[in-house]
Structure formats: structure tokens, C-alpha cells
C-alpha positions in Angstrom: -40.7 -58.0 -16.3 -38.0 -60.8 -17.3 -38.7 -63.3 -19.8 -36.2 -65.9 -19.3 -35.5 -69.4 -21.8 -33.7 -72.0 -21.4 -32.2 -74.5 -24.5 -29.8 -77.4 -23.8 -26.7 -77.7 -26.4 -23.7 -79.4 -25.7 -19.4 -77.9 -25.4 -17.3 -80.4 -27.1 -14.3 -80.3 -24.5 -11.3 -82.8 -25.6 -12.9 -86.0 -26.9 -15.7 -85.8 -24.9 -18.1 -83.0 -24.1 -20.3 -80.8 -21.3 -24.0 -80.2 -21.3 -24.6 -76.7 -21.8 -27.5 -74.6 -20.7 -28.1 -71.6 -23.3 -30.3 -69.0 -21.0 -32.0 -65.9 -22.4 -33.1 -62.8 -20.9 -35.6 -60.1 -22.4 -35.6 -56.9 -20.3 -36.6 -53.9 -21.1 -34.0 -51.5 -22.3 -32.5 -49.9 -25.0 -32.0 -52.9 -28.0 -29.2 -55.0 -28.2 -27.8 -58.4 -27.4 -24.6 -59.2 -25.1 -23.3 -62.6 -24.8 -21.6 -63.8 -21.8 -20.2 -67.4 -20.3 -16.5 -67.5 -22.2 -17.3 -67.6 -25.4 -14.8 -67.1 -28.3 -14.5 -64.9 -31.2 -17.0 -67.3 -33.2 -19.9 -66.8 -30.4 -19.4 -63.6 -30.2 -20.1 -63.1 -34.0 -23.3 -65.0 -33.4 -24.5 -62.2 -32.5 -25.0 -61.2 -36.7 -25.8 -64.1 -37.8 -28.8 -65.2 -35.4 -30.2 -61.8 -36.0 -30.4 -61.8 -40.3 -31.1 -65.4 -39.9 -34.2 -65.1 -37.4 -35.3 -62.2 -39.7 -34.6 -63.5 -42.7 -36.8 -66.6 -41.5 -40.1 -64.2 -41.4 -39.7 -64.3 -37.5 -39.5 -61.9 -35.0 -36.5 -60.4 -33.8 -36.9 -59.0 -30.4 -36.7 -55.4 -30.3 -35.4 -55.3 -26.5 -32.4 -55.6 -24.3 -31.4 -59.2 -24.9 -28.8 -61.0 -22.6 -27.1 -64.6 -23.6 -25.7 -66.6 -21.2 -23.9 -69.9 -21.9 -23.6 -72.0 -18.5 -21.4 -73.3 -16.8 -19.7 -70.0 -17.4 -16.2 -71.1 -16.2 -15.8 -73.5 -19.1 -14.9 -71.5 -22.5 -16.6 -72.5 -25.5 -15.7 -72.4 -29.1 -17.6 -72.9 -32.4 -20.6 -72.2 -34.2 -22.7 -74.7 -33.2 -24.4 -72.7 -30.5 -26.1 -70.5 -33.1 -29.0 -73.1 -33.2 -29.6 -72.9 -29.8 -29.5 -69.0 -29.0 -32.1 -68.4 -31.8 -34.7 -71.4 -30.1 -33.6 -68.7 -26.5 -34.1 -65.6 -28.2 -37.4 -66.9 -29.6 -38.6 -69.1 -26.3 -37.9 -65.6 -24.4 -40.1 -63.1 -27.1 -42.7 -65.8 -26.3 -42.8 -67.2 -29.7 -42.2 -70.6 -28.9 -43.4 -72.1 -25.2 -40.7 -73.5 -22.9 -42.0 -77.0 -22.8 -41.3 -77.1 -26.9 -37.7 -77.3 -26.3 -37.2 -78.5 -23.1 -36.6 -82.4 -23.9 -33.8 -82.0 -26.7 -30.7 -80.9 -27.5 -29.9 -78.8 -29.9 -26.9 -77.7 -32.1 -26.3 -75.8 -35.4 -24.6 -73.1 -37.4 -26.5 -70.6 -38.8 -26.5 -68.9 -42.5 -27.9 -65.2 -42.7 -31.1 -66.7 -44.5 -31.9 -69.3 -42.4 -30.3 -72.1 -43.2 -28.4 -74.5 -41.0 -24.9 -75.2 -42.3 -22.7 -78.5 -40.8 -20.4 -78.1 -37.9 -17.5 -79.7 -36.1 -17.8 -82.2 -33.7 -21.1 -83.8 -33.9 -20.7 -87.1 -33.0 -19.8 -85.5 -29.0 -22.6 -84.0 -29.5 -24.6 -86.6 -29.7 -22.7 -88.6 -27.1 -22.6 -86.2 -24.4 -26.8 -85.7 -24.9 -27.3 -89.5 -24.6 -24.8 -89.7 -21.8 -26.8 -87.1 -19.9 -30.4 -88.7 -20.6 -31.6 -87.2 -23.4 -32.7 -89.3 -26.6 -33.8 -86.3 -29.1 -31.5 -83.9 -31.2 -31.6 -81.3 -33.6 -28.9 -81.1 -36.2 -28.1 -80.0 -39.2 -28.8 -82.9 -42.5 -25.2 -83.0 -43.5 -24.7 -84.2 -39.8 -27.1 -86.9 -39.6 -25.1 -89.7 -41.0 -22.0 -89.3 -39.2 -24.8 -88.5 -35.5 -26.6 -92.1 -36.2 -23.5 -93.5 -35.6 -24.3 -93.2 -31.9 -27.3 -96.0 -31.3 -30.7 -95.3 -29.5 -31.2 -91.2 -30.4 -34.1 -89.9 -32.3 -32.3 -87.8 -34.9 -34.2 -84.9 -36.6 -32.6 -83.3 -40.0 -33.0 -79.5 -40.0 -31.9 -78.1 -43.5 -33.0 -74.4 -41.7 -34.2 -72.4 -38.9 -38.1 -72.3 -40.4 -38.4 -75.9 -40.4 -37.2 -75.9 -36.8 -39.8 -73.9 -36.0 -42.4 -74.9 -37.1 -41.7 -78.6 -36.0 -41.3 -77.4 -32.5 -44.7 -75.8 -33.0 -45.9 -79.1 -34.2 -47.4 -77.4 -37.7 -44.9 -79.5 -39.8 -42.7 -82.3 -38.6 -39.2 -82.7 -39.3 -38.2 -85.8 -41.3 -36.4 -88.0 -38.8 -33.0 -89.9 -39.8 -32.9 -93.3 -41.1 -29.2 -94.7 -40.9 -28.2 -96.0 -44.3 -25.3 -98.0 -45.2 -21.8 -95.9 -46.2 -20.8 -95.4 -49.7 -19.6 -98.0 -51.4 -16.9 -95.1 -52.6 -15.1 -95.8 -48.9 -14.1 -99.3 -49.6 -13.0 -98.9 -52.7 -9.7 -101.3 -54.2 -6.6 -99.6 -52.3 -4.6 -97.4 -54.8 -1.2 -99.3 -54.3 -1.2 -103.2 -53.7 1.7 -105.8 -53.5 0.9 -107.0 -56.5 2.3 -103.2 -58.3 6.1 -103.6 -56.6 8.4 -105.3 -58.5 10.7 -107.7 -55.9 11.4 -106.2 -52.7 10.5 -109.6 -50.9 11.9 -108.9 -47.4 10.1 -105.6 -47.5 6.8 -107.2 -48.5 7.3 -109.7 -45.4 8.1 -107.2 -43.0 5.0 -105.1 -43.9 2.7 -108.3 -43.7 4.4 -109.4 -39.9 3.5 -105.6 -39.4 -0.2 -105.6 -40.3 -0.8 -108.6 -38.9 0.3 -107.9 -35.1 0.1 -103.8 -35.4 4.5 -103.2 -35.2 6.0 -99.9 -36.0 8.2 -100.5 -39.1 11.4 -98.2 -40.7 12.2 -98.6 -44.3 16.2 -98.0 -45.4 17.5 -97.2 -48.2 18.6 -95.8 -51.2 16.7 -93.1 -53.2 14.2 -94.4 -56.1 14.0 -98.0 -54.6 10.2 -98.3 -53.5 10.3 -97.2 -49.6 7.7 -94.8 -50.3 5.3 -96.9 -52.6 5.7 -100.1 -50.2 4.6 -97.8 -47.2 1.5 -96.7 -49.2 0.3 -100.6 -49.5 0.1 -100.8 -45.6 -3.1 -99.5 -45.1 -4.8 -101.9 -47.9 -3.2 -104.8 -46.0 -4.9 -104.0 -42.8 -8.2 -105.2 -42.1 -11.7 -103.1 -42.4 -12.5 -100.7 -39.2 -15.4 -102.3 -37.1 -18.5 -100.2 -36.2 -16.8 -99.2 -32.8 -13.9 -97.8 -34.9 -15.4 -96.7 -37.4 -16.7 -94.7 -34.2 -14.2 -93.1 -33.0 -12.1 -92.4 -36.1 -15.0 -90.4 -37.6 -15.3 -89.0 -34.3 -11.9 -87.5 -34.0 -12.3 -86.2 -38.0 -14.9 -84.6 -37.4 -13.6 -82.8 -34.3 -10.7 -80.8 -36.6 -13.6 -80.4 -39.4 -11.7 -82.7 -41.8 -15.3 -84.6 -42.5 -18.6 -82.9 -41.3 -21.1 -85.6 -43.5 -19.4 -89.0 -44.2 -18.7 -92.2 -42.2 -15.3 -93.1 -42.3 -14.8 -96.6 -43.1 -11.2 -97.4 -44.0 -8.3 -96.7 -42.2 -6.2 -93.3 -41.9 -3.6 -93.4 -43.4 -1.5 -89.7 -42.5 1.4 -88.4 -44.4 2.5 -84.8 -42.4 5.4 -82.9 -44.0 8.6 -82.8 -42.7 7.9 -79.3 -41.8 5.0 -79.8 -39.5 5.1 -78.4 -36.0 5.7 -80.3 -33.2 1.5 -79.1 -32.0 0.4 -80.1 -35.8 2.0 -83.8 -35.2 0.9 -83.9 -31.2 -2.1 -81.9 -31.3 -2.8 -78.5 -29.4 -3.5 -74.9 -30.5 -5.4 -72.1 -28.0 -8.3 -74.5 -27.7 -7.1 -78.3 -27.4 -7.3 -79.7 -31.1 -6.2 -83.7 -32.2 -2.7 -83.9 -34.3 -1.9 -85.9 -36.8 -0.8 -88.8 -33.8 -4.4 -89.1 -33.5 -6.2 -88.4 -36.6 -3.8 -92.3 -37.4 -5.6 -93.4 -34.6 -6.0 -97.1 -35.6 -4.4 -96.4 -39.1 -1.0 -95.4 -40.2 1.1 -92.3 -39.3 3.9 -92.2 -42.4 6.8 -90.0 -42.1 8.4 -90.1 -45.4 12.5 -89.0 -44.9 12.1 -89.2 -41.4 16.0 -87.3 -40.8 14.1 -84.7 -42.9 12.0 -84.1 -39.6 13.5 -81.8 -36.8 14.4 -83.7 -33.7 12.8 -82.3 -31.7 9.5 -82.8 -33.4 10.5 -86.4 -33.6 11.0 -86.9 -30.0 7.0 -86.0 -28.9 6.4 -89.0 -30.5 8.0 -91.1 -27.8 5.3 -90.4 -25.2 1.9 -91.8 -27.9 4.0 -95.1 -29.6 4.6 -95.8 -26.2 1.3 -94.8 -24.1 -0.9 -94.9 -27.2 -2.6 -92.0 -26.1 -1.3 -88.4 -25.7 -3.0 -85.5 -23.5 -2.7 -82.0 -24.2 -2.7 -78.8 -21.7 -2.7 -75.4 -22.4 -4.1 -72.5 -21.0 -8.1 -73.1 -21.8 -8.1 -76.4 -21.6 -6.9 -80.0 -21.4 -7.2 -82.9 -23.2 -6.6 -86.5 -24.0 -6.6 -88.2 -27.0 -6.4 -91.9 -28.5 -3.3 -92.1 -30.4 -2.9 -95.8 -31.5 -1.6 -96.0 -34.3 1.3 -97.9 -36.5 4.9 -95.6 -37.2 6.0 -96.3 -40.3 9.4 -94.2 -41.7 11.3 -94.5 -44.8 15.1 -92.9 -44.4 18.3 -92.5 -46.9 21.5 -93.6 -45.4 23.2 -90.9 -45.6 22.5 -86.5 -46.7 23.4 -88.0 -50.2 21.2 -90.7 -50.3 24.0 -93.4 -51.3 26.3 -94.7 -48.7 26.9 -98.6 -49.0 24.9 -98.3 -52.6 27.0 -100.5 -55.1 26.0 -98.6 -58.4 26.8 -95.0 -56.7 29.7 -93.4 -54.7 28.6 -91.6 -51.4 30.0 -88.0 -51.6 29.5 -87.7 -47.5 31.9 -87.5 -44.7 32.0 -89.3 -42.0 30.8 -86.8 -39.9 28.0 -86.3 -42.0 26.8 -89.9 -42.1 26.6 -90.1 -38.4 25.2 -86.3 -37.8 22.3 -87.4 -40.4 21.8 -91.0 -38.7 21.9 -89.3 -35.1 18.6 -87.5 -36.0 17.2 -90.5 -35.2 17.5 -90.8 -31.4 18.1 -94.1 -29.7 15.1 -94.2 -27.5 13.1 -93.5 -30.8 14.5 -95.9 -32.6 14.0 -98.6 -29.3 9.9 -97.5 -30.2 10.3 -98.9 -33.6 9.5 -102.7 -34.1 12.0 -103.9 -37.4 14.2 -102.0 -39.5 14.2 -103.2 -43.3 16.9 -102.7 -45.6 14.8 -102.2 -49.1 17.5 -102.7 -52.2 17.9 -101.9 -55.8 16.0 -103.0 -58.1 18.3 -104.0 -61.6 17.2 -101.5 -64.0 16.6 -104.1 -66.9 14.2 -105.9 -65.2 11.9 -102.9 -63.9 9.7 -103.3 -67.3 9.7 -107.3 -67.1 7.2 -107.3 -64.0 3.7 -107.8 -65.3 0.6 -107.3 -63.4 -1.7 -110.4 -63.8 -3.5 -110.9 -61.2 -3.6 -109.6 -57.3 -2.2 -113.3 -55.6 0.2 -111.8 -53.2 -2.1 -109.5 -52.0 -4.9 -111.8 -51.4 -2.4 -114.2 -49.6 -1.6 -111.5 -47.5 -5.2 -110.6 -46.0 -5.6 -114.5 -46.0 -2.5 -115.3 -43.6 -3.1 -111.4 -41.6 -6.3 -112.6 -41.5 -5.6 -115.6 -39.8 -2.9 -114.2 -37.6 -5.6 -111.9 -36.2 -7.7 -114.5 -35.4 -5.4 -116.3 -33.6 -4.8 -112.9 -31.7 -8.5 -112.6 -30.9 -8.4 -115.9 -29.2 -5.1 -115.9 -27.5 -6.6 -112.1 -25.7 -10.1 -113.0 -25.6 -10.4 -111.2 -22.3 -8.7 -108.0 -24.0 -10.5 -107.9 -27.5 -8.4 -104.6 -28.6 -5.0 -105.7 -27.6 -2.5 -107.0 -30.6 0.4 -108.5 -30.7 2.8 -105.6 -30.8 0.4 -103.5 -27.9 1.0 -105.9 -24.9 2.9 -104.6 -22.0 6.0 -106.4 -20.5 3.8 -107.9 -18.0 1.4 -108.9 -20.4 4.6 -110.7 -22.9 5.4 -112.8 -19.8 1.9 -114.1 -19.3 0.8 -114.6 -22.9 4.0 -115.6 -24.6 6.3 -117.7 -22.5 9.4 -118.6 -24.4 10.9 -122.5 -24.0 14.1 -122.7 -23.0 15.6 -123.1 -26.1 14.2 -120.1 -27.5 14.9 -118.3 -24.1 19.1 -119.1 -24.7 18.8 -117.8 -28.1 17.1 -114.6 -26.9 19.5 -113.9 -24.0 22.7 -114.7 -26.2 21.6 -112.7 -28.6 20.5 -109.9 -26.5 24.2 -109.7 -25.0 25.5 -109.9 -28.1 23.5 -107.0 -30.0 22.8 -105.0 -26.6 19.5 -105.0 -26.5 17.5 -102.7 -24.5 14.6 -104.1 -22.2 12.1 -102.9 -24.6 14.0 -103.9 -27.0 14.2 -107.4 -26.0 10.4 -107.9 -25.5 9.8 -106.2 -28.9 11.6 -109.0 -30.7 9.4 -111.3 -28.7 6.5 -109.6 -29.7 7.4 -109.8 -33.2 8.1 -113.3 -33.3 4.9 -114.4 -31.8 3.7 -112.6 -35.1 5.7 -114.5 -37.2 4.1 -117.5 -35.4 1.0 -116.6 -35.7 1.2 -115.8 -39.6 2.5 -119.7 -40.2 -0.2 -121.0 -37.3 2.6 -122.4 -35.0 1.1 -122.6 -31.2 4.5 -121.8 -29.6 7.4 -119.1 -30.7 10.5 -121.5 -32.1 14.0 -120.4 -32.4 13.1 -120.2 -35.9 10.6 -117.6 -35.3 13.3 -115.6 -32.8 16.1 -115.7 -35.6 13.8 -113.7 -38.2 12.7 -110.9 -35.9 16.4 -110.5 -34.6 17.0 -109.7 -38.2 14.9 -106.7 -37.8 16.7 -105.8 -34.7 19.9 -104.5 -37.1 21.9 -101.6 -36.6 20.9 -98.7 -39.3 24.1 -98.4 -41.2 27.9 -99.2 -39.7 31.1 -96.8 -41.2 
């Protein structure tokens, strides 16, 4: 006679995720359980741990030929999630708990040898993909709860272990059910580096402002020691706090790659890879689809420090996200896509020695050298980037005279960003995500028409510098920005002149 169970769970797959029907079959037969429907190494081990833990528990482990099956079968399956849901199978089949008792929810945990239920990846699709599919009950573990009430109208149950499950299903002791609390107060703490700590470095400071305030990729040049670093690491204060339905999807994709199983993220990312990350670390990828570091910046800050320091080739797959703001991954068990809006921001040396056009030191490079290490940067990379600031040297005498007193430039800053965003809001009221520096060309013509002053200056300068297309709507973009941060209704010539400046050529020999 077969005893099968059936107990819904749920395949992360991308960003999203598939329902997935965990069936169990008790034959008779010599003991042992097989687990079939693609699984990966992970599943298969869950073979161990659902065994000690339904043991350890003081429950009954059948004694009997056991079969698994995780359907659809054609769709493989990775993590340890499903141990949650096998056990509830195992146990549903050995008739210790009644099919009705975990028909009506979904259900999702890893399990320790004794019992307990330990976090996992991912739980936020998890919780999407059940409401998406009509169900309004799940079963996860407490460390998951706070990131899973995220996700509005689901009854979420913490299950600290496998005995508690149990008996809640068998109505002898109810599970506590989640109450969503407000996040830690340790997420919006003072940012670590403000305007307020650099000394000078005015041009910079503008630059990063026009940058936060209409979301433009920005390059930092210069020599070594003068600040590029330390001015990129104010960006992410200057930007303004992540709404609930960011705060959403940023948490979301963390917890995908494991890099936060409990907590709500709340500020901004802010991602610094090395230059020796892959070109799959900084895209995403890996045997089973994972998010890169383009998307774990979704709607913060990807900083690559030395960018030249970066192969080229790992440069160049950023072309396809800065420009699509989203990048989809294929390989061979699966495909994905991924949100990948986020600000560039690179600091570079002119030159291998770090000193060419510096007035205090002499440039030891060739010629040849000064234009191999520049060429790194490709010109269709370079088009993606909004302004290019030249950040100078600071005179050594007066690097002790600068005295931190109070935080004024900072607090202008989110004032006038502030208000440029507003204006933003307004002006795309029928597209509430777009920003200044996201509109399409189509989008520049309709929302930013140029009078025919500024139109002159534009072209003339366009022949003159040889702007690209993309290059010519950029500096548009930028200069409704600069508009926006001084409240002006319409783009000036004014407003054109400054973001031409950030239209300049690198270095010249």
C-alpha cells in the first residue's frame, strides 16, 4: 500500500521563484530514502540531516522505502531550504500528521541534526512567490521573519525547530506569529565620511552633489593621496533614505547571495569589489544564476577604486547594466535577470606613476605608457560616464588648518538634493522611479526641451569637443540637474557651460 504526502515550498529561480510540490512515497521495501526532481548536492545531503533531526525531535523516522520527489522535475533546485518541507512529507506519509494539516501553507527551512531550524537564502521570494500563488500562511525560520514581513498581507509563523512545527500543525501548541517591528536604529546611523571631513576639493564636492541629486555616473582624476577615495565614500550619505519598496528589493537581492539572512536593509549599498574580481563576481553568474556586485548596488553605489587597475575586459560587461540598468544571466541551469541600477563611480591616476601633469612631482612614464594606461578605459565606457573631475592637491601646510565644527556643507547638500529630487518627482510624476540621469533619448526630448540659445551652445560645442549622441544628451541631462539644484524652471546656457566642463578629455600629452 502507498502512503503518499504532499507539502508546498517554493524554488527561488533568478529574482523570482516557482511553487514547488515536495511528494512523498512510503512503500514497502528494504529502508532507505532516494531523492529525485534535480536537486543539487545540498538536497541530496538532506537526506542526513532530515533523518537525525526527525529523530532527534522524539519522532518517528519511518523504517521503510521512502521516495522524495521535488515537482516540477525539469526545473533544478538548489539550497537547503527544502529540508523543512521533506520532513512535514516524510511525516504526513508515516501518518503522523494528516494531509489537511499542511495543505494550506508553504513551507521552507534548513534543518540542524537536533531539530532546529537554521536561516536560509532567499526568503523574501519565498514569500513572494507563495502570495503570488494564493497562499497567505508560511513557515519559516525566526531569524527570517523580519526580513519575510517585508512582503504585506502573509500570516508569518516563527519556527525556532522542527518540534514546535509539529506540534502547531497538530494544534497542541501554537506558534507565535510575527509582528513586524521597526528596523534598528543601528541602519541609519551618521554616515562614516561626510563633506564636512574633506578639506577643499570644491569642484569635487559639487560634482558629487549634481550626482546624488539626478543619479549620474561620476570618475574622479587624479593624483595619488589627494582625496578621490574618501570623497567617493561620502556619496552614499548624500543620497536620500531607501523607501519601503526599496528597501524591498535591495534586502531581497542580499538575501538571495546569503549576505543578510535576519536584517532589513535600510540604507544604501554602497560596493567596493577588488580590482581582481572576475568578470561573473562583478556581473553575476556561477552554475546556478547568482546576483554580482552590479546588482547587489542596485539603487546604491558601485565604486571601483583605480579603475585601470581593473582588467578590460572585466570593465567592458559593465556597458550592457549602466546602459540597460538591468543585466540577465544564462548558463547551463538556468537564466536570469537582475535589477542593476545603480550609480558608477571611479577614481583613476593619470598615468602607471601616478604623477603626470602633477606640479610638485616629475612623471617617470613614457609616452607609451601614459596612453597604454589611459586606453584601459575604453571609449564607449567612458561615453557611459556622466562628468569627469579633476580632484587636485591639497598644500601640505594647510591640511592641519581644517577644523571640524559643525556638519553645514553636508546639511546644505541633502537640503538642495533634496529639493532637486522633488522637483524630479514632479517633472516625471507619471514615471515615479525615473531620475534625471535615467531618461532615454526620447524621454530628454519630451521632458527637457532646450531654447534656442542653449540649443547653439550645445551644438557648437558638440562639434567642437566631438561629442557622441549619448554623449550629447548626457550633458543635457546633467545640466537639467544643475537646474534643478538652483530651482531654475528651464536649462540656461549657464547651466550647459558647467556640465560641458565635465565633458573633458582625461589627460592630453
Amino acid at each position: 500500500m502507498s502512503h503518499v504526502a504532499k507539502v508546498i515550498s517554493v524554488a527561488p529561480v533568478g529574482f523570482t521563484g516557482h511553487l514547488i510540490e515536495v511528494e512523498s512515497d512510503m512503500t514497502r521495501g528494504l529502508p532507505g530514502l532516494q531523492i529525485v526532481g534535480l536537486g543539487n548536492k545540498a538536497i541530496d545531503e538532506a537526506k542526513e540531516r532530515v533523518r537525525s533531526a526527525i529523530s532527534n525531535s522524539s519522532l518517528t523516522y519511518p523504517a521503510q522505502r521512502l521516495t522524495i520527489n521535488l515537482a516540477p522535475a525539469e526545473l533544478p533546485k538548489d539550497g537547503t531550504h527544502y529540508d523543512v518541507p521533506i520532513a512535514l512529507a516524510l511525516l504526513t506519509s508515516s501518518g503522523q500528521l494528516r494531509p489537511e494539516q499542511t495543505a494550506s501553507a508553504v513551507f521552507a527551512g534548513e534543518l540542524a541534526l537536533d531539530g532546529t531550524l537554521r536561516p536560509i537564502k532567499g526568503a523574501i521570494t519565498i514569500v513572494e512567490t507563495a502570495r503570488s500563488n494564493g497562499y497567505n500562511t508560511i513557515f519559516l525560520p525566526t531569524e527570517n521573519a523580519q526580513q519575510a514581513s517585508l512582503i504585506p498581507g502573509m500570516t508569518i509563523y516563527e519556527t525556532p525547530n522542527l518540534v514546535s512545527l509539529f506540534l502547531h500543525l497538530k494544534g497542541e501548541k501554537l506558534l507565535k506569529r510575527h509582528q513586524p517591528s521597526i528596523p534598528s536604529s543601528k541602519q541609519h546611523a551618521k554616515p562614516a565620511i561626510t563633506l564636512d571631513d574633506i578639506y577643499g576639493q570644491a569642484q569635487a564636492k559639487r560634482a558629487l552633489i549634481i550626482a546624488a541629486a539626478g543619479h549620474h555616473n561620476v570618475l574622479l582624476t587624479g593624483p595619488p593621496g589627494t582625496g578621490k577615495s574618501m570623497l567617493a565614500k561620502t556619496l552614499p550619505g548624500l543620497l536620500p533614505e531607501l523607501s519601503l519598496d526599496e528597501q524591498l528589493v535591495v534586502t531581497k537581492l542580499h538575501s538571495l547571495v546569503g549576505i543578510t539572512l535576519d536584517d532589513i536593509i535600510t540604507t544604501r549599498p554602497f560596493r567596493t569589489p577588488h580590482h581582481t574580481a572576475s568578470k561573473t563576481s562583478l556581473i553575476g553568474g556561477g552554475t546556478t544564476p547568482q546576483p554580482g556586485e552590479v546588482s547587489l548596488a542596485h539603487l546604491g553605489v558601485l565604486f571601483l577604486d583605480e579603475m585601470p587597475e581593473y582588467p578590460r575586459a572585466t570593465l567592458e560587461v559593465l556597458r550592457q547594466p549602466l546602459e540597460d540598468k538591468m543585466v540577465t544571466v544564462t548558463r547551463a541551469r538556468g537564466r536570469a535577470t537582475y535589477p542593476a541600477d545603480f550609480m558608477l563611480v571611479g577614481t583613476m591616476n593619470p598615468c602607471p606613476c601616478g604623477y603626470f601633469g602633477d606640479p610638485l612631482h616629475e612623471c617617470t612614464c613614457s609616452s607609451t605608457q601614459i596612453l597604454a594606461y589611459q586606453k584601459r578605459l575604453s571609449g564607449p565606457l567612458m561615453d557611459r560616464i556622466d562628468m569627469v573631475v579633476s580632484v587636485n592637491r591639497i598644500p601640505t601646510e594647510q591640511l592641519l588648518d581644517h577644523h571640524i565644527t559643525d556638519t553645514s556643507q553636508q546639511q546644505r547638500a541633502h537640503r538642495t538634493i533634496a529639493a532637486a529630487l522633488s522637483s524630479q518627482a514632479t517633472r516625471y510624476a507619471e514615471h515615479p522611479s525615473l531620475r534625471n540621469g535615467n531618461l532615454s533619448s526620447p524621454q530628454v526630448r519630451h521632458y527637457l526641451p532646450l531654447t534656442p540659445d542653449c540649443k547653439r551652445l550645445l551644438d557648437t560645442a558638440g562639434s567642437k569637443l566631438g561629442l557622441s549622441p549619448r554623449s550629447y544628451f548626457k550633458t543635457i541631462k546633467v545640466a537639467r540637474t544643475i537646474a534643478d539644484l538652483e530651482m531654475a524652471p528651464h536649462i540656461t546656457p549657464a547651466h550647459l557651460s558647467e556640465a560641458l566642463q565635465y565633458r573633458q578629455v582625461i589627460y592630453t600629452l
